[in-house]
C-alpha positions as CSV (number, residue, x, y, z in Angstrom):
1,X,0.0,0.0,0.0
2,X,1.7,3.2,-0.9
3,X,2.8,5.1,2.0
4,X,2.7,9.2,1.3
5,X,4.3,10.5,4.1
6,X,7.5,7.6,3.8
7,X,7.4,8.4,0.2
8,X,7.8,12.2,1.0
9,X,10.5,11.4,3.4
10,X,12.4,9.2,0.3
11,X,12.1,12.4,-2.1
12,X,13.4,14.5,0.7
13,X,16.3,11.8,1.0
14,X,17.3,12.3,-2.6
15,X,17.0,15.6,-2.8
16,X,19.9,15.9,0.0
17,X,22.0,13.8,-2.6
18,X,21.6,15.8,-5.3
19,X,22.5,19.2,-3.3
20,X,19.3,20.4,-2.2
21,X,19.5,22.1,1.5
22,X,15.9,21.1,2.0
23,X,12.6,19.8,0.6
24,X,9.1,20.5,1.4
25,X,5.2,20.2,0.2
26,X,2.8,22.4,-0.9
27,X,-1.1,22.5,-1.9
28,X,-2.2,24.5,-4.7
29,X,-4.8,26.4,-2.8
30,X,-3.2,29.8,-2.5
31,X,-6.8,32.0,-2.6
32,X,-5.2,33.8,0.7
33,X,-2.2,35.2,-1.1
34,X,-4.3,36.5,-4.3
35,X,-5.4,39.7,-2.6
36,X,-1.9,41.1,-1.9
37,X,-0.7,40.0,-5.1
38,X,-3.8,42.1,-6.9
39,X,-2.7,45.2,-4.6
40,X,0.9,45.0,-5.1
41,X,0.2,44.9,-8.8
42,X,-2.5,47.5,-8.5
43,X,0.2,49.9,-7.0
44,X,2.6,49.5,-10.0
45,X,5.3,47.9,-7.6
46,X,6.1,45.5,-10.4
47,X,7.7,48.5,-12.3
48,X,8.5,47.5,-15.9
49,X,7.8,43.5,-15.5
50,X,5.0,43.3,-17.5
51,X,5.1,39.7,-17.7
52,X,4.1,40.1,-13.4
53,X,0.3,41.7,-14.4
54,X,0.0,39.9,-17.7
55,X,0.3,36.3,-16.1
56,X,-2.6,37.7,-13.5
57,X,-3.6,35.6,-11.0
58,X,-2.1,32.5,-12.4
59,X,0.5,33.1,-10.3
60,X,-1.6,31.9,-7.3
61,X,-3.3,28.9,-9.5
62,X,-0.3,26.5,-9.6
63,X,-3.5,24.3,-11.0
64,X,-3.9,26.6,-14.1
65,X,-0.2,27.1,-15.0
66,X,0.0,23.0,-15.2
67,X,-3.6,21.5,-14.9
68,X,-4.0,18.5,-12.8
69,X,-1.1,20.1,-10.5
70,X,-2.5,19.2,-6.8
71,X,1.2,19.6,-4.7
72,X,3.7,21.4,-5.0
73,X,7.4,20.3,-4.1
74,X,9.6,23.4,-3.0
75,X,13.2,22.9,-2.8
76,X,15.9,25.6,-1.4
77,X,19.7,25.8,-2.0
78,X,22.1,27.5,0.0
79,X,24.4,29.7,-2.7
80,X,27.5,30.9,-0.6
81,X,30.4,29.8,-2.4
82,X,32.3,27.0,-0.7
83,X,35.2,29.2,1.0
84,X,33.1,31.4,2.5
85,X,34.8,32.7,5.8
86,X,32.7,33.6,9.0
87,X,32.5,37.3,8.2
88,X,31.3,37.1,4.8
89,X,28.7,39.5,5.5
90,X,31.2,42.3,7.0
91,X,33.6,41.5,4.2
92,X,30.7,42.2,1.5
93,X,29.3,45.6,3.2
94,X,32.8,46.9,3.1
95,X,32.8,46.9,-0.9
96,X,30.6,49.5,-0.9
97,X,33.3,51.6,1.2
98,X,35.7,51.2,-2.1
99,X,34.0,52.9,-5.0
100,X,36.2,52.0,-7.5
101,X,35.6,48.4,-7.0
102,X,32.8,46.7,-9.2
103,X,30.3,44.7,-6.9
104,X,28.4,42.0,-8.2
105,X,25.4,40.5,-6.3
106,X,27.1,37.2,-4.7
107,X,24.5,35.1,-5.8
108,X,25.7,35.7,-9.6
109,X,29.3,35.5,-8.9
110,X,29.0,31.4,-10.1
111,X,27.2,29.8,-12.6
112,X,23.7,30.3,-13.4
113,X,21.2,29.2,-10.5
114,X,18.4,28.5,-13.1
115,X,20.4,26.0,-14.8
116,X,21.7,24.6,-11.9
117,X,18.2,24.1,-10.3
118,X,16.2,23.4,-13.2
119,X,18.4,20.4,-13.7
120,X,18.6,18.6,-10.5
121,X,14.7,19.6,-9.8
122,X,14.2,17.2,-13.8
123,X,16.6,14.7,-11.5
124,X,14.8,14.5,-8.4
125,X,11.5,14.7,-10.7
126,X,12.2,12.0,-12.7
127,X,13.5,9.5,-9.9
128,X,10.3,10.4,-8.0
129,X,8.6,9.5,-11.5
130,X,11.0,5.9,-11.5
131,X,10.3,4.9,-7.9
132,X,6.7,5.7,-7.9
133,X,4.9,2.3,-6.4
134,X,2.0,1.0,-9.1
135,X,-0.5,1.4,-6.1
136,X,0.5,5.5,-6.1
137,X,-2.1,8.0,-7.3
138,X,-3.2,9.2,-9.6
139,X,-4.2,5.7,-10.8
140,X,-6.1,7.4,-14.2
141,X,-3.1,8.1,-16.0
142,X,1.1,9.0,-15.8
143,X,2.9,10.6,-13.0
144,X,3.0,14.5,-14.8
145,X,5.8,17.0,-13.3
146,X,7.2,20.1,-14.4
147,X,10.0,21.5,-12.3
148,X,10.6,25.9,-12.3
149,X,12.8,28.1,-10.8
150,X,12.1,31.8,-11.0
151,X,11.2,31.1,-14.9
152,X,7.7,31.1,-14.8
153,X,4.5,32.8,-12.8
154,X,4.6,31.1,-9.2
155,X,4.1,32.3,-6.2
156,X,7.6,30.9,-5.0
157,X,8.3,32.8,-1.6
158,X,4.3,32.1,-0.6
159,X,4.9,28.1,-1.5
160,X,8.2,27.9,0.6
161,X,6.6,29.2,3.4
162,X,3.8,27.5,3.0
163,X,5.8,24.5,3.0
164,X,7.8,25.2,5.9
165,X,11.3,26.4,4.3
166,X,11.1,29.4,6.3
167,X,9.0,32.5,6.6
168,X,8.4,35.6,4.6
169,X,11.1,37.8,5.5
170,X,10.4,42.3,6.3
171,X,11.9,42.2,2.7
172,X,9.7,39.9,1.3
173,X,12.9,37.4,0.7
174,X,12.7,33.4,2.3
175,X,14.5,33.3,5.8
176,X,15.2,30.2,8.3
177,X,16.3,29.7,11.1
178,X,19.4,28.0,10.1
179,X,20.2,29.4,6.9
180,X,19.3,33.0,6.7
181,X,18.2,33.6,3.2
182,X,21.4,33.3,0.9
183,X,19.3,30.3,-1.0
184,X,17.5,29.9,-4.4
185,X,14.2,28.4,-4.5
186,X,12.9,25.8,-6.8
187,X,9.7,24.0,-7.2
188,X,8.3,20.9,-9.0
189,X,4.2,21.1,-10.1
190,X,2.7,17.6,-9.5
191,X,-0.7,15.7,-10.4
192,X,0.3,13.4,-6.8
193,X,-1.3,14.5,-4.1
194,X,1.3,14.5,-1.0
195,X,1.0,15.4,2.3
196,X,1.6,19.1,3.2
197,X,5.2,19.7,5.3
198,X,4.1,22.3,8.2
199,X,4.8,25.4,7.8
200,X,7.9,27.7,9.1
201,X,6.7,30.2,11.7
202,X,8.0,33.6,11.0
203,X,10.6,35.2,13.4
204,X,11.3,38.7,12.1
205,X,9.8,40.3,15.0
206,X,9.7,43.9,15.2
207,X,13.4,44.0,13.6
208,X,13.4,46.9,10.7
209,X,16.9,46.3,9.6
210,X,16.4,45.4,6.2
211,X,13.6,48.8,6.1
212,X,16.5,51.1,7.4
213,X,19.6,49.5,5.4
214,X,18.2,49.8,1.9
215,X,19.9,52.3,-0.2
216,X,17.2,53.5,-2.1
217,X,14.1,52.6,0.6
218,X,12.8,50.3,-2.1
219,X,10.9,48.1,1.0
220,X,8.3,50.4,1.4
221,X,6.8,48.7,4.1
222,X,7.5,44.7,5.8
223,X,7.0,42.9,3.3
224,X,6.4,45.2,0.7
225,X,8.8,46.1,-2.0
226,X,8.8,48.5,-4.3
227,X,10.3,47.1,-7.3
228,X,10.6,50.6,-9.2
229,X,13.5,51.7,-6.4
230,X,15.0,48.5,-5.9
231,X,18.7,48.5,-7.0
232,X,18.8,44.4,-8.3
233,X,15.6,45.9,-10.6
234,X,16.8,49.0,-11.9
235,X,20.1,47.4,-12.9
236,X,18.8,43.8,-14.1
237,X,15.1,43.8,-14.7
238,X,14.6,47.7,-16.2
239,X,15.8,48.3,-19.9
240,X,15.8,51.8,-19.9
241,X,17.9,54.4,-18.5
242,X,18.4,54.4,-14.9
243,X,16.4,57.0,-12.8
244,X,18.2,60.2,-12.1
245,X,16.9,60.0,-8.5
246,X,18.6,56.8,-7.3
247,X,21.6,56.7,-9.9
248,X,24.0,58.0,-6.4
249,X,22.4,55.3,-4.2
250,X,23.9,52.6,-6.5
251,X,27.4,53.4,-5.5
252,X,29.5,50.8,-7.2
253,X,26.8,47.7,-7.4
254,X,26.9,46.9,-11.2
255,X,24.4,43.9,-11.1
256,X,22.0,43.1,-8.0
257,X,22.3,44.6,-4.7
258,X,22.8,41.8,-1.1
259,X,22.5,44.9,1.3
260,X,19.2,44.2,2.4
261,X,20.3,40.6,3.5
262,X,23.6,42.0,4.9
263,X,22.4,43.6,7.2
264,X,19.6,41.1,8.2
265,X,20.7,39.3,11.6
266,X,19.5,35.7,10.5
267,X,22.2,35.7,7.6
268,X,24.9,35.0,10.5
269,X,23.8,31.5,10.1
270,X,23.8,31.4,6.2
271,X,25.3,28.2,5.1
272,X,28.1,28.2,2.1
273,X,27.3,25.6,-0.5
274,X,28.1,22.2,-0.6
275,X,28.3,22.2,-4.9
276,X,31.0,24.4,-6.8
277,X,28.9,25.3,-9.3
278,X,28.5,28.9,-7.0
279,X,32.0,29.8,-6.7
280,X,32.9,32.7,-7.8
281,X,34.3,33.6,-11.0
282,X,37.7,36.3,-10.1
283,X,37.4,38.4,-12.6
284,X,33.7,39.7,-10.8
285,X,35.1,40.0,-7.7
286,X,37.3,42.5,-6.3
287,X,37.9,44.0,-9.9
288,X,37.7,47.8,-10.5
289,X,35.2,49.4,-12.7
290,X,37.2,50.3,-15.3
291,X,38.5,46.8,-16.1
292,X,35.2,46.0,-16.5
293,X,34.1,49.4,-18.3
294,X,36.5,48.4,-20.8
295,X,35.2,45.1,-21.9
296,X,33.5,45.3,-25.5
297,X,30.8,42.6,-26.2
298,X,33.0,39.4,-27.5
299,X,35.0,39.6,-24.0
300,X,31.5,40.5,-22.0
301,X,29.8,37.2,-24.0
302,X,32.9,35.1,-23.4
303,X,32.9,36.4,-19.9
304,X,29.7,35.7,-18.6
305,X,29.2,32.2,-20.5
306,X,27.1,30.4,-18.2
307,X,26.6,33.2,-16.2
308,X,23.0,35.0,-14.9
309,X,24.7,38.6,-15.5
310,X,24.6,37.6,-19.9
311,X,20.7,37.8,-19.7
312,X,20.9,41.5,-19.0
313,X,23.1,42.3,-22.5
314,X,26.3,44.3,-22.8
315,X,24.5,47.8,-23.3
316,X,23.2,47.4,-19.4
317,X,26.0,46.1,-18.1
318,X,28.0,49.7,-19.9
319,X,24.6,52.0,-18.3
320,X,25.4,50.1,-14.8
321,X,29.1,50.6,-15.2
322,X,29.1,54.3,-15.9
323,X,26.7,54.7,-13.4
324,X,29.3,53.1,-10.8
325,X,31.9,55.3,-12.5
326,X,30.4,58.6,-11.9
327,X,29.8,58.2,-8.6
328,X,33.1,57.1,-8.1
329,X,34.2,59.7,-9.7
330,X,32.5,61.8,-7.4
331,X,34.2,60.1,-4.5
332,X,37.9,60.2,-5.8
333,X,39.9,61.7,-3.6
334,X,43.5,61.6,-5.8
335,X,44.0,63.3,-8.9
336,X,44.9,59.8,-10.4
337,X,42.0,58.2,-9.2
338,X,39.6,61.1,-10.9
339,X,42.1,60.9,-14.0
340,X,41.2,57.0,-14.3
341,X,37.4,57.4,-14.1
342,X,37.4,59.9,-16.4
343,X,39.6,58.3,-19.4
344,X,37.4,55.2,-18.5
345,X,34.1,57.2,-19.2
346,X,35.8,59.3,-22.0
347,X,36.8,56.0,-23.8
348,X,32.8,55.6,-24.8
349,X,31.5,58.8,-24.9
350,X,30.6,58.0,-28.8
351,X,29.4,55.0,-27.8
352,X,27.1,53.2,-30.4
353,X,24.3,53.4,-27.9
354,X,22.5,56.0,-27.1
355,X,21.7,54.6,-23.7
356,X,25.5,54.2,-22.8
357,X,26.2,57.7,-24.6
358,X,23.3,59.4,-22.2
359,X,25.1,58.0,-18.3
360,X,28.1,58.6,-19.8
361,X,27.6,61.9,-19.8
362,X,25.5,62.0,-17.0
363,X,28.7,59.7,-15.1
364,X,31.6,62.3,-16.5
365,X,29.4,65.5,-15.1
366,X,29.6,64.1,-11.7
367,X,33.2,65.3,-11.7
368,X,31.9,69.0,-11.5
């Protein structure tokens, strides 16, 4: 006679083996998170995703993105490279105190986390699909799964709380107890109905530390960001040129933007990964802006093979750079330094791209 809850305890098992920090269960009835979803979209929070209003409330239907989907399995993996020292979190802070130093989100330092998820959630999928007892619903037809990872519309912080990988965080990221939040999520939609894992209960408290530490105040409220003043949007997700208002709050972040889990007091139990697929690649860390600056699109393609920073293109990754540049520019205090931003941002003033032409500019007039 199949057994759910032992056969939810197996999947766990394997997901351990093939690098997952933890595995839980979901239903599909998420009715309770459609409202806040419909304000925060109401708002214009989602900025210039509009792939976030388009997909609706599908996004709180797991049952309509894959029909026949009744459970969810959520999956987290810890993302600290594997050398992490103790005071990662200091260490990383202290970047933004050297602005001629590029800083690249640490979760992007490695390889690409979609690729890396999406292909051990089709491993664990398709063992579950191997090892599934003939006595196992659904008993009409074949086991059906389909495994995401921020690629398509699911509500994947509500499901991993749901599930008990932790609680919604003041800035609306995933947090446990023993981990932080320095994790991807991952999920896998299936038509076998599994027991629920209980939920995480959330510990945030009346801590504001993630409300007060954001550059650009983006987390308008706990659990409420605003994605239009967020610094991973405006240099990853928005096409267009960067808002004059909160070009100086970048500083010298040239893809993403970790302060908000920095200074968040559960990350001093984050956990470095187990798999070297996260390690990060030396030539985006510790490397100053105009090495970077200087990259033309063959060395930025060869570069970031593999990489989450190719999706955004070489044009944004130039806009983000000379962004970085002017405000270092504005913090030199040698005449070399200044001489080096300014023969960095000189170098592309005719620039093919309007967009790079325009914060070029923008970057060199910091100077007066």
């Amino acid at each position: 006679m199949f057994k759910a809850d032992e056969f939810v305890a197996q999947i766990q098992a394997w997901g351990r083996e093939l690098g997952f920090s933890q595995i839980g269960v979901a239903g599909v009835d998420l009715a309770e998170a459609e409202p806040g979803l419909l304000a925060w979209l109401a708002a214009g929070f989602h900025g210039d995703m509009a792939y976030m209003a388009s997909h609706g409330l599908k996004r709180a239907r797991p049952a309509e993105l894959l029909p026949g989907t009744v459970s969810v399995l959520t999956a987290r993996m810890d993302y600290l490279p594997r050398d992490t020292p103790a005071d990662w979190s200091e260490r990383e802070r202290q970047r933004a105190q050297r602005p001629g130093e590029a800083v690249v989100s640490v979760y992007a330092r490695g390889r690409d986390y979609h690729k890396v998820l999406r292909q051990r959630l089709q491993k664990l999928a398709e063992r579950i699909e191997q090892a599934l007892p003939p006595d196992a619903p659904p008993t009409a037809g074949p086991l059906q799964h389909r495994a995401f990872t921020d690629s398509a519309p699911v509500l994947e912080v509500e499901l991993a709380s749901r599930s008990g990988l932790g609680w919604r965080g003041q800035h609306t990221l995933v947090l446990h107890r023993e981990a932080g939040s320095m994790f991807f999520l991952g999920e896998i939609f299936l038509n076998l109905p599994l027991p629920p894992t209980p939920a995480a209960s959330a510990h945030c408290g009346a801590c504001s530390a993630c409300l007060d530490g954001c550059p650009t105040g983006a987390i308008v409220a706990p659990q409420r960001v605003d994605a239009r003043r967020c610094i991973s949007y405006l240099t990853i997700e928005h096409a267009g040129p960067i808002p004059l208002e909160w070009r100086r709050a970048i500083g010298n972040r040239i893809y993403g933007c970790d302060e908000c889990q920095l200074v968040c007091p559960w990350n001093k139990f984050a956990r470095a990964s187990l798999l070297p697929d996260f390690d990060a690649r030396g030539f985006l860390v510790g490397q100053p802006l105009t090495a970077l600056f200087a990259w033309d699109e063959a060395t930025f393609l060869r570069q970031t093979e593999g990489s989450a920073i190719r999706r955004i293109g070489h044009e944004r990754w130039l806009r983000n750079l000379a962004v970085a540049l002017g405000n270092a520019l504005a913090q030199a205090t040698s005449a070399d330094e200044r001489a080096r931003c300014t023969q960095a941002l000189a170098s592309r003033q005719a620039d093919p791209s309007a967009l790079v032409r325009e914060h070029v500019a923008w970057a060199l007039a910091q100077a007066l």
